[in-house]
C-alpha positions in Angstrom: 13.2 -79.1 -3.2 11.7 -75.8 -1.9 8.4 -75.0 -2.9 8.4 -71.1 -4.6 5.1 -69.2 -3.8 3.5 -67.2 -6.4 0.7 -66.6 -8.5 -0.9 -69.0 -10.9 -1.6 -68.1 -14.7 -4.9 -68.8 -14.2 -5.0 -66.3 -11.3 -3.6 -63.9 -13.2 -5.9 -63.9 -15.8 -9.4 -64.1 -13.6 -8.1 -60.8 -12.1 -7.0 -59.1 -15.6 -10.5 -60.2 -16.5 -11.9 -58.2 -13.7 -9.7 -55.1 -13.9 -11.5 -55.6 -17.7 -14.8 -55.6 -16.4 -14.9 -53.0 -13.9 -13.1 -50.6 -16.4 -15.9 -51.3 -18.8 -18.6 -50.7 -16.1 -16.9 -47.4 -15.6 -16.5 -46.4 -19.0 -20.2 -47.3 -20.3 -21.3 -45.3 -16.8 -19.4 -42.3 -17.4 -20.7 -42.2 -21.2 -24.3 -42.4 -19.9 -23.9 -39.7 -17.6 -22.2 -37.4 -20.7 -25.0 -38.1 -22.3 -27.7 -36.9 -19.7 -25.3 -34.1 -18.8 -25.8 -33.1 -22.3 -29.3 -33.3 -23.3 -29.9 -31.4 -19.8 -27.7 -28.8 -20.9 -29.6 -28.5 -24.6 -33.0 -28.7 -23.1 -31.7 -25.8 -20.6 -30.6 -24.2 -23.9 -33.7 -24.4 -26.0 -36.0 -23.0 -22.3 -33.3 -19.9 -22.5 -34.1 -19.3 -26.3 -37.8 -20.0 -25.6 -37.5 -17.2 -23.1 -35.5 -14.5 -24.9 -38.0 -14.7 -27.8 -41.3 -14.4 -25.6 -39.8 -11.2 -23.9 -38.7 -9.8 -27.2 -42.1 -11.0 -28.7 -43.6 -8.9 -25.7 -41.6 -5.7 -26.8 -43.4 -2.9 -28.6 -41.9 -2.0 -31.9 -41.0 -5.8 -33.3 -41.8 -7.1 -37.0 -43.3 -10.6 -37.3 -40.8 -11.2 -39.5 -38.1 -11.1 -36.6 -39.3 -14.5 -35.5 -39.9 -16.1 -38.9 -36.7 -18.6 -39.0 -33.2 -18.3 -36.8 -31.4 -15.9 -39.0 -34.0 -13.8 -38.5 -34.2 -13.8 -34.6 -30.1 -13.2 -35.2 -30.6 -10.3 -37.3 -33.1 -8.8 -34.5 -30.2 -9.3 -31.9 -32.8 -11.7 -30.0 -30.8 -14.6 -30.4 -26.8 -14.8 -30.8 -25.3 -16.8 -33.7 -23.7 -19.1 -30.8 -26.9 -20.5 -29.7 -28.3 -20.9 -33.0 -25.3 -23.2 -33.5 -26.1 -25.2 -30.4 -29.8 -25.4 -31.3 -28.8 -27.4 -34.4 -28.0 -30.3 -32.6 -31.7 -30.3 -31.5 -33.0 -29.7 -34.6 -35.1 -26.9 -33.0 -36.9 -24.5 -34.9 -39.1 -21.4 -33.8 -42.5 -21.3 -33.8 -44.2 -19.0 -35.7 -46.0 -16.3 -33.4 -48.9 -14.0 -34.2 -50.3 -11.0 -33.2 -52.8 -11.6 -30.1 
């Protein structure tokens, strides 16, 4: 009787339970670096805003009530609608300036 050579059951299944694992590993690690890639991305956003309304704060000729809330700063053309949209996910809010 000749003696066939092949894989066990049991083999098969401790290396479809590592194929498991190390796609698992992958996925969590790829989510994570979404994640960061993302709040980097909406911190970079809310610095830009930050910016565009200091220099347009700075700018002779602008009403207080351009920088009240983030319709306003859309109505002044500080800020576009876009942004406003992607500051929502922040929850981000202007703060109120005054005069110097």
């Amino acid at each position: 009787m000749k003696k066939r050579r092949a894989f066990t059951l049991i083999e098969v299944l401790a290396a479809l339970g590592l194929i498991i694992v190390l796609t698992l590993t992958l996925v969590v690690t790829i989510k994570t670096q979404v994640d960061q890639a993302n709040a980097r991305q909406l911190q970079s956003m809310v610095a830009t805003v930050n910016a565009q309304i200091e220099i347009a704060y700075s700018q002779t000729g602008r009403n207080e009530a351009d920088f009240a809330t983030t319709a306003s700063l859309v109505r002044a053309g500080i800020i576009t609608q876009k942004q406003v949209e992607q500051l929502s996910a922040a929850s981000y809010q202007p703060h109120a300036f005054t005069a110097p």
